[in-house]
N, C-alpha and C positions, 0 to 999 in steps of 0.2 A: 651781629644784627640779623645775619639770615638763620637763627638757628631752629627759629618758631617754624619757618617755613621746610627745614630739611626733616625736624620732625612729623612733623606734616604730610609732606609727598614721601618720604621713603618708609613711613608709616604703610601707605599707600601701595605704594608701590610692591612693598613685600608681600602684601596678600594676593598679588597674581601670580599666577606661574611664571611669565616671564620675568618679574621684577626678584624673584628669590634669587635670580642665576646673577644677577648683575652683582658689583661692587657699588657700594657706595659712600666715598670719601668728599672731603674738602680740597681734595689736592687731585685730581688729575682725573676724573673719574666722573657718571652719568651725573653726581650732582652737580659737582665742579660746571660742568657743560652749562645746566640750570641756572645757577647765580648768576652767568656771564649772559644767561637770555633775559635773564627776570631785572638785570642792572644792580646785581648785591653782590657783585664781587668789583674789589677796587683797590688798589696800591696807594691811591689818591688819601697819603695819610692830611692832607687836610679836610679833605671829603669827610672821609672815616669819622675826624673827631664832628665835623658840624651834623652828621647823622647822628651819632651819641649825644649830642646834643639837644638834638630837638625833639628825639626819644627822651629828655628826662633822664637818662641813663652815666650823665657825667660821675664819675665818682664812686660810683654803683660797686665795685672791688674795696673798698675804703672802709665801704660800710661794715662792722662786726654784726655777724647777724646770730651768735650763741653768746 
């Protein structure tokens, strides 16, 4: 669910000089920090699915899209 937003800011963030030097992951690293300020990151697997949820997004893998 955060992925609109990491390409987004690290989009961003690569075109300054300070942002090329950083790492940028989902696992332990400047974004990682990001998700846990912005409240998109969460363990809370029933959270998770009621977010996919109300994004429309249930089933979305399911879908054959060729």
């Amino acid at each position: 669910m955060a992925i609109g937003d990491a390409i987004d800011h690290v989009g961003k963030q690569m075109r300054t000089e300070e942002g090329i030097t950083l790492k940028y992951t989902f696992s332990g690293s400047v974004y990682f920090k990001r998700m846990q300020e912005l409240g998109l990151y969460t363990t809370d697997v029933a959270a998770i699915k009621a977010k996919v949820k109300e994004a429309g997004l249930e089933g979305v893998y399911d879908q054959k899209i060729c």
